[in-house]
C-alpha positions in Angstrom: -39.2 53.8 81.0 -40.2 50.6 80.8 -42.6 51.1 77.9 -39.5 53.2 75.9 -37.9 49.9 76.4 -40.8 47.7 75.5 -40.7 50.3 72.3 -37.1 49.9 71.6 -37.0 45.4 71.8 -40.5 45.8 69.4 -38.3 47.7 66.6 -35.0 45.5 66.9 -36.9 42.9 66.5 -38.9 43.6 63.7 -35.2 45.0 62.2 -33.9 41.8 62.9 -36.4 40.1 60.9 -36.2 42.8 57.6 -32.6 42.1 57.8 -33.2 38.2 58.0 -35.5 38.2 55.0 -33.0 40.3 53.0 -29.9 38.0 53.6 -32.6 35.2 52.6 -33.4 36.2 49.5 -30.1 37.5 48.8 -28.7 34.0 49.8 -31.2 33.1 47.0 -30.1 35.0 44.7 -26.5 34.0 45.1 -27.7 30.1 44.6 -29.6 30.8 41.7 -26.5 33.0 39.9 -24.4 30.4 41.3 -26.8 27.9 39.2 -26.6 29.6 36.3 -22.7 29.5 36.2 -22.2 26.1 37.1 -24.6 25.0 34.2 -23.1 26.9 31.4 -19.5 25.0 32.1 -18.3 22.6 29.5 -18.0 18.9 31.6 -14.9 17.3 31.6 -15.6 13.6 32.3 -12.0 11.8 33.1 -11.9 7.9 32.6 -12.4 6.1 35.7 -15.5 3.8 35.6 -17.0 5.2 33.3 -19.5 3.8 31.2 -20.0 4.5 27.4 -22.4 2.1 26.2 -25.2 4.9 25.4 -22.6 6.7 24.5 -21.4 4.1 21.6 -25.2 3.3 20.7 -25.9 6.8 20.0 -22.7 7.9 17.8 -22.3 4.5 16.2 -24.7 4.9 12.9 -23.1 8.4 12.3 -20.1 6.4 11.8 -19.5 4.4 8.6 -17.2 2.3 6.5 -15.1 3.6 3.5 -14.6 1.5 0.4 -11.8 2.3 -2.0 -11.9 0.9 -5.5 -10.4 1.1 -8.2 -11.5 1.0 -12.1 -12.3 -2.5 -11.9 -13.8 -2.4 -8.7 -11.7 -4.0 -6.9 -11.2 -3.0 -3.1 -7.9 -1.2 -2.6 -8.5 -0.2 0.8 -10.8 0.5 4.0 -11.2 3.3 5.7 -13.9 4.9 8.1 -15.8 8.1 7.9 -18.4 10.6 9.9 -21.6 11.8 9.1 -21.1 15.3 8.5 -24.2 17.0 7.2 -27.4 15.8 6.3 -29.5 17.8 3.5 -32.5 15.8 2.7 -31.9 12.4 1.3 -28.0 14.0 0.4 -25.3 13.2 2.8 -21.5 14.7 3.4 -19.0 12.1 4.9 -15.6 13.5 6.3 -12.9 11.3 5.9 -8.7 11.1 5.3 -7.2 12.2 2.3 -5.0 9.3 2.5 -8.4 6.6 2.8 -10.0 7.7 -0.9 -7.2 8.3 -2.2 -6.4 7.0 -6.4 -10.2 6.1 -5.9 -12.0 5.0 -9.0 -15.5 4.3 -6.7 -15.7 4.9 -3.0 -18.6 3.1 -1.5 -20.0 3.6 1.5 -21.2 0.9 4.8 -23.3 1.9 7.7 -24.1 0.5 10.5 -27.9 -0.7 9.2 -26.2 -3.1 7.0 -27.1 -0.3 3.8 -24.8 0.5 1.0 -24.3 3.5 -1.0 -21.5 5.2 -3.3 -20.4 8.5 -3.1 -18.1 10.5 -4.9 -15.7 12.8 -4.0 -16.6 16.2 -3.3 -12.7 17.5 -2.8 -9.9 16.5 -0.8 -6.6 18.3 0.5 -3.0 16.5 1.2 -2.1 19.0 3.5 -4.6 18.4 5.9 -4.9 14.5 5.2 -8.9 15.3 5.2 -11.6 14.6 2.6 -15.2 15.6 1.9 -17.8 12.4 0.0 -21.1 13.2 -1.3 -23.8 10.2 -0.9 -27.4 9.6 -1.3 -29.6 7.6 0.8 -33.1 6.6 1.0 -33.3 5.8 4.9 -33.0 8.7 7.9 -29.1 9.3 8.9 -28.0 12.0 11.3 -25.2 14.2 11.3 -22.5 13.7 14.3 -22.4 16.1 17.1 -19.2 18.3 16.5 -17.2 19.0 19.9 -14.7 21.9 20.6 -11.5 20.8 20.4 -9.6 23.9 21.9 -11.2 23.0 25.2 -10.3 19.0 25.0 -8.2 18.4 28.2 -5.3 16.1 29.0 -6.7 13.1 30.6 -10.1 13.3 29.5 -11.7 9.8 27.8 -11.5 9.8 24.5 -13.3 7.2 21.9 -12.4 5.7 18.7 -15.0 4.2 17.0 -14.0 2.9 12.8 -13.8 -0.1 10.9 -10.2 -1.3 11.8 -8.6 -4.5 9.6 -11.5 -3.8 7.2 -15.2 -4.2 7.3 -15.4 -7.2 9.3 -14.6 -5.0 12.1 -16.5 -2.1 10.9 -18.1 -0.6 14.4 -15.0 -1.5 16.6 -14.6 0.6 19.4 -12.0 1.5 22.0 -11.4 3.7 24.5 -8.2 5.6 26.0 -7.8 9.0 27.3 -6.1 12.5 25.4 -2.6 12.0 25.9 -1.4 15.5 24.8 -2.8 18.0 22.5 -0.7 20.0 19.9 1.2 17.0 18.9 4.0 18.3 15.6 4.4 15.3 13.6 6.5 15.9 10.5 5.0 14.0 7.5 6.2 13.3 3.5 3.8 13.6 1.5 5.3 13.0 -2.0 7.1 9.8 -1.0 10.8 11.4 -1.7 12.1 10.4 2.0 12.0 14.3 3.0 9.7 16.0 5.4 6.9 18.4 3.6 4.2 19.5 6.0 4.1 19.5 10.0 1.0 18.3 11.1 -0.1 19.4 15.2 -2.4 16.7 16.1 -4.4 15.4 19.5 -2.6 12.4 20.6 -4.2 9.4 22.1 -4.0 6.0 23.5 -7.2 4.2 22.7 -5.9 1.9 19.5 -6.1 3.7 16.2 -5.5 0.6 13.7 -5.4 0.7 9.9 -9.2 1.1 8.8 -9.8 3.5 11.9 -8.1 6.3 9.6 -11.3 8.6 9.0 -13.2 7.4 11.7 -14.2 10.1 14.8 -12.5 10.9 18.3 -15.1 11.1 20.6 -15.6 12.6 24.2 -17.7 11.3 26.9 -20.4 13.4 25.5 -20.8 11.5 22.2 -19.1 15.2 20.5 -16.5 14.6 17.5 -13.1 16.4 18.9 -11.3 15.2 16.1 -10.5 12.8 12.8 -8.5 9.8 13.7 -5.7 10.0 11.6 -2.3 7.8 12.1 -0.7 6.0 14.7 2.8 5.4 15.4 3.9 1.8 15.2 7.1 0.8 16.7 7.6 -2.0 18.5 9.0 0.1 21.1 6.2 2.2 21.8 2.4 1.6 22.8 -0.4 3.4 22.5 0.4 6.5 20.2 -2.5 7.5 18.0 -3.0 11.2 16.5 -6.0 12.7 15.4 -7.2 15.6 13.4 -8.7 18.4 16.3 -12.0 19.2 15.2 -11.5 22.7 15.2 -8.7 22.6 12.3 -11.0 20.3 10.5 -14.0 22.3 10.0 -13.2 25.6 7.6 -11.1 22.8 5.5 -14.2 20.6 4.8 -16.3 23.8 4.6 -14.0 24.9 1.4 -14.3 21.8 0.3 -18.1 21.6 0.2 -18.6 25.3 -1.3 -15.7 25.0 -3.8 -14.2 21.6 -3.8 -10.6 22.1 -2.6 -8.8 24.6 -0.1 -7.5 27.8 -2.0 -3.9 29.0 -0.7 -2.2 32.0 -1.5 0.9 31.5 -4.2 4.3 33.2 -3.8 5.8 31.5 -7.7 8.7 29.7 -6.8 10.3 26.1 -6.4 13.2 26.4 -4.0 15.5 23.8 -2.1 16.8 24.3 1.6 20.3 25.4 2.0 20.6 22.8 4.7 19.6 19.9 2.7 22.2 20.7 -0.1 25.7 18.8 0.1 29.1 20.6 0.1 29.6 20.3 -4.3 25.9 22.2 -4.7 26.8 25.0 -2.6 29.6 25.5 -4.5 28.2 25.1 -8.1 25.3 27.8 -7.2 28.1 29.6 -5.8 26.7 29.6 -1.9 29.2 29.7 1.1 29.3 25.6 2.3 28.9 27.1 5.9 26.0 28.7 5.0 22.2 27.2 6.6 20.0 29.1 6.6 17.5 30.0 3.3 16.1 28.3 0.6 17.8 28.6 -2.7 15.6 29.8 -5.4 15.4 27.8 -8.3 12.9 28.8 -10.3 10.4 32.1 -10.8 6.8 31.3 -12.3 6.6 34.1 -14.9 4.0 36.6 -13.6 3.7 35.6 -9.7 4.3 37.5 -7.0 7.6 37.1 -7.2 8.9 37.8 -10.2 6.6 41.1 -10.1 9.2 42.0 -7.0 12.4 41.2 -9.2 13.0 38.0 -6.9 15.0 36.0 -9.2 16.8 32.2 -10.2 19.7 32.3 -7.7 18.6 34.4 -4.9 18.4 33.2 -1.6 14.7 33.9 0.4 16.2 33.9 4.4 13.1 34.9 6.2 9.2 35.8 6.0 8.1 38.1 7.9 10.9 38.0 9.9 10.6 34.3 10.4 14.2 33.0 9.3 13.5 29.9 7.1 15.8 26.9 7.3 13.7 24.2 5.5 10.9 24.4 2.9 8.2 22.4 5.3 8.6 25.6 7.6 7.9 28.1 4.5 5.3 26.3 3.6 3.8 26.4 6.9 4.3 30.1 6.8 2.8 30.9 3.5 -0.3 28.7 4.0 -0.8 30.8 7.6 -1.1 33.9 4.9 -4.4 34.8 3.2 -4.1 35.4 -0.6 -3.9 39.5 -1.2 -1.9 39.8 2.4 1.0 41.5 2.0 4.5 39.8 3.3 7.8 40.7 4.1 10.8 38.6 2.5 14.6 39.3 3.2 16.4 38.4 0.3 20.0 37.7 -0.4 21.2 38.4 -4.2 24.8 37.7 -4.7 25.5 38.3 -1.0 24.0 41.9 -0.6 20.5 41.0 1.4 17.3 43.3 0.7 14.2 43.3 2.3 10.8 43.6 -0.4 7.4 43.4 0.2 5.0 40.9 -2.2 1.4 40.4 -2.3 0.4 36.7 -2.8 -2.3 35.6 -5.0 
C-alpha cells in the first residue's frame, strides 16, 4: 500500500511540474503577444513637461521661408513652407494658396542660411494649398507626414514658420489640438459672401501672419497638418486652424502629376433663393416665402445640364436628396462627386418639381 502511494505522490508530482512548465511558457506567450500589441499602437504624447527640443532640431530644416514677389521683385509677402519630396537635387514645397498668391517670383529660405527660387508647380483656392518646385545643390530631407485622422484632442501640437517675416523665420511655439473637424466658412472672391466651408484642426499654439504654410507638428516630429489662419479678435485667444494632413495629401498629389485639382462640372451659375431680396423673387417670378434652392441663371451650352433640359429659370432644390439652401453647400456637394458619377437633382420648373439624373464631366 504504501508503495501504491509512494507511486501515486511520484506521478502528481511530476503532473504538477508538466502543468507548471505549460502555464510558463504559455504565460510567455501571452507577454510576448502582449508585446507585440502594445508596440504596434500609435503614442499619444499629451503636453505636460514635455520636452521638444530634439523634436524642433530635427523638423526645423524641413521647414522653410516663403518669399512673394512681384515683377519687380519686390517682396509682397512671407509665408512658410514644408519640405515635401525630395528627388535628387529637385525639391517640392507645400505651402498656402493664399502665401504665393499674384506671385511674379517666389523664393525660397532655409534654415542653413541658403536661397533658392522655385516656381509654382499648381495651386487650388479651395483648399488654400500650393505645390513649389525648387532646386538645390546641398542635402534637404523631406518632412515626416503624420496621420491626421488619429490626432487626439489634447495632444501637443507644434507650429514651427517664419511669423512677422523672415526675421523670425524658425519661430516655434507650442499648444495642444483644441478640436478637430473645425467648419470655418471662408470668401474667397472678396464679395462679402461665404463660398467654401473649410473643416480644419484647431489649435492654440500662436499661428501669426508668416506662419501660414508652415507645418503642425506632433510630439513625434510627424506633419498632421498645414497651418492655415487664425482667428483674431480681441475677444478671443488662442484660435489657430490648420490644414489635417490627410486632406492635404491627394490635393498636392494632383497638383504634382497635373498641376491643379480636376473637379467634376455640372454648367451652371446660380444664386441662392435665400440670399435674394423680396423685388428679385418677384421679377424671376419665385414665391418671396420661398428658401430653399438656387435659382438658375445661366446653362453652359453643352454641360451636363443643358444635355438634361435643365434650363434659365428653373430652380435646382436638392442633390442627391441633399436639399440645397446656399451655393457654398452645392459646391461642397458637387466637389464630393467624381467626374462621370451620376447625380440626382430635383428640379422645380415653373412650380411643377421633377427629379433627373446627370452625369458630370
Amino acid at each position: 500500500m504504501k508503495y501504491i502511494t509512494m507511486i501515486l505522490c511520484v506521478l502528481v508530482l511530476g503532473w504538477n511540474i508538466v502543468l507548471y512548465k505549460q502555464v510558463d511558457e504559455l504565460q510567455k506567450s501571452i507577454d510576448i503577444l502582449q508585446e507585440k500589441i502594445v508596440s504596434t499602437e500609435r503614442e499619444v504624447v499629451y503636453l505636460g513637461d514635455l520636452d521638444i527640443t530634439d523634436v524642433v532640431e530635427e523638423v526645423s530644416p524641413q521647414v522653410v521661408g516663403i518669399s512673394n514677389m512681384n515683377r519687380y521683385e519686390q517682396l509682397q509677402g512671407n509665408g512658410s513652407g514644408i519640405i515635401y519630396k525630395v528627388e535628387g537635387s529637385i525639391v517640392y514645397i507645400v505651402t498656402n494658396h493664399h502665401v504665393i498668391e499674384n506671385a511674379s517670383a517666389v523664393q525660397i529660405s532655409y534654415s542653413n542660411g541658403s536661397i533658392s527660387k522655385a516656381e509654382i508647380v499648381g495651386s487650388d483656392v479651395y483648399t488654400d494649398l500650393a505645390l513649389l518646385k525648387t532646386q538645390v545643390d546641398f542635402e534637404v530631407e523631406a518632412a515626416k507626414l503624420g496621420d491626421s485622422s488619429v490626432v487626439e484632442v489634447g495632444e501637443v501640437a507644434i507650429a514651427i514658420g517664419s511669423p512677422l517675416g523672415l526675421s523670425f523665420q524658425g519661430s516655434t511655439t507650442k499648444g495642444i489640438i483644441s478640436g478637430k473637424d473645425r467648419i470655418i466658412g471662408v470668401d474667397l472672391d472678396s464679395n462679402g459672401s461665404e463660398d467654401w466651408d473649410m473643416v480644419l484642426m484647431q489649435t492654440d499654439a500662436a499661428i501669426n501672419p508668416g506662419n501660414s504654410g508652415g507645418p503642425l507638428i506632433n510630439a513625434l516630429g510627424e506633419v498632421i497638418g498645414v497651418n492655415s489662419m487664425k482667428i483674431a479678435n480681441t475677444e478671443v485667444e488662442g484660435f489657430g486652424f490648420a490644414i489635417p494632413m490627410n486632406e492635404v495629401i491627394p490635393i498636392v498629389n494632383q497638383l504634382m502629376e497635373q498641376g491643379y485639382v480636376q473637379r467634376p462640372i455640372l454648367g451652371i451659375s446660380a444664386r441662392a433663393l435665400s440670399e435674394m431680396s423680396y423685388f428679385e423673387k418677384s421679377w424671376y417670378d419665385v414665391p418671396a416665402s420661398s428658401m430653399q434652392g438656387l435659382l438658375i441663371l445661366e446653362v453652359i451650352e453643352d454641360s451636363p445640364a443643358q444635355e438634361v433640359g435643365i434650363v434659365m429659370g428653373d430652380i435646382l432644390l436638392s442633390y442627391n436628396g441633399e436639399e440645397i439652401y446656399d451655393f457654398k453647400s452645392f459646391r461642397k456637394l458637387l466637389y464630393s462627386s467624381q467626374i462621370h458619377d451620376t447625380v440626382t437633382l430635383e428640379i422645380s420648373h415653373q412650380g411643377v418639381s421633377r427629379v433627373v439624373e446627370v452625369v458630370l464631366e
